[in-house]
N, C-alpha and C positions, 0 to 999 in steps of 0.2 A: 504494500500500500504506500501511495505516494503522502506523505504528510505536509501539511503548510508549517511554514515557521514561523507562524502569527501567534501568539498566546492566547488571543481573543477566539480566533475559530479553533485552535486547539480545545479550547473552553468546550466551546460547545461539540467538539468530538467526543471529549470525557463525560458532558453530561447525557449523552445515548447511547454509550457503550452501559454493561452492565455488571452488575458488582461479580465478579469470581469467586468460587472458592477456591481456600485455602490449598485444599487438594490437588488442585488443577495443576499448581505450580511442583514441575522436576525436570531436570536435567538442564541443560544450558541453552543458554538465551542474549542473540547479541542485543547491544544496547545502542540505541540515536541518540544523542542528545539532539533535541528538536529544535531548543531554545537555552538561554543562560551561558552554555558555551557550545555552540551546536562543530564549533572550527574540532572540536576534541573527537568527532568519527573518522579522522584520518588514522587515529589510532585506536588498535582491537581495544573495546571494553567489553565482558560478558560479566553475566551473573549466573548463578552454579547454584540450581536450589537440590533439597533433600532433604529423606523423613529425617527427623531426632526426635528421642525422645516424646513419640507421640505429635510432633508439631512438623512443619517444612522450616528449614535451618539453609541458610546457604553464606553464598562470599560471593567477593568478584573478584574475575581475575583479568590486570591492566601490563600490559608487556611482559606476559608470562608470569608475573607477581600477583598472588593472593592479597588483601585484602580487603579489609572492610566486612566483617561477617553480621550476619543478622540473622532475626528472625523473622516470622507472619504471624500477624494477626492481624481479627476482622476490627475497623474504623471505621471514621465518619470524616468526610472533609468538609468541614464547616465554611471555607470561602469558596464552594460550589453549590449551594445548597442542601447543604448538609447530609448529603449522597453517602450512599454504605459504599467502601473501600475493603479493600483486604492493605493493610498498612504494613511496606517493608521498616523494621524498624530495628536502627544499627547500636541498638543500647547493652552492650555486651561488653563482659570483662576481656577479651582480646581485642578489645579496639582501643585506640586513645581518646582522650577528650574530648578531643575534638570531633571525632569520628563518628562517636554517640549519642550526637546530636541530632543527626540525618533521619528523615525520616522519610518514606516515599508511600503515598496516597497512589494504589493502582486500580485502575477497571480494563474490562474484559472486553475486545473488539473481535476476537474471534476465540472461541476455547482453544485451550491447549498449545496455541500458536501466535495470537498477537494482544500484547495489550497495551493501553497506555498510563505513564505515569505524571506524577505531580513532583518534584523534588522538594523537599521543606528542609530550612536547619531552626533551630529552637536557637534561638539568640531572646534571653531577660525574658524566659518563661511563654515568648510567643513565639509561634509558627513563621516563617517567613519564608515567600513564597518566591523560589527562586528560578522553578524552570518547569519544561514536558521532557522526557525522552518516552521512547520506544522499547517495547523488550518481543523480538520475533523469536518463536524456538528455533534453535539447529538444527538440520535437516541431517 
């Protein structure tokens, strides 16, 4: 799918896509950045999701480098009309402080294979809204 790199009509792509489950999400999945810094899909980003412990657990991995590991769970993203999310959310003891801030707000454009996300960092307790990317699975 061909995406615009407008945040506005991204907007309104996110709010007719449909919330996922949790489930939905395994194996690997390249990343767009749509918007925020969209110049960064010159270079591989994926994310790497998997069961733990009863939940989907994943990372990404950025020039052959892990990072950034996170969990799922279901959300609400409050500056789209407070639409149901399944929320990637990087608040883990393997991350640094910085990293644990991140939060990503996703819905569902086709199961299994396309969704779209929201990127947030919690900067003084609020949400701030920082971009779209894309996550298509691997073939």
């Amino acid at each position: 799918m061909k995406f615009p790199r407008n945040n506005n009509e991204l907007k309104e792509i996110f709010k007719k896509a449909r919330t996922p489950d949790i489930s939905e999400f395994s194996g690997e999945y390249l990343v767009d950045m749509l918007t925020f810094i969209p110049g960064l899909n010159m270079f591989p980003l994926r994310k790497v999701f998997y069961v733990e412990h009863g939940g989907v657990s994943g990372y990404n991995i950025f020039f052959k480098k892990v990072w950034g590991h996170f969990f799922l769970e279901k959300g609400i993203c409050r500056e789209v009309d407070s639409l149901s999310t399944v929320v990637i959310n990087y608040n883990r003891i393997e991350n640094s402080a910085i990293i644990r801030k991140i939060r990503d707000d996703v819905r569902c454009l086709e199961k299994d294979n396309l969704y779209l996300g929201r990127f947030h960092y919690i900067l003084l307790g609020s949400h701030r809204f920082l971009g779209y990317f894309a996550l298509s699975r691997m073939k």
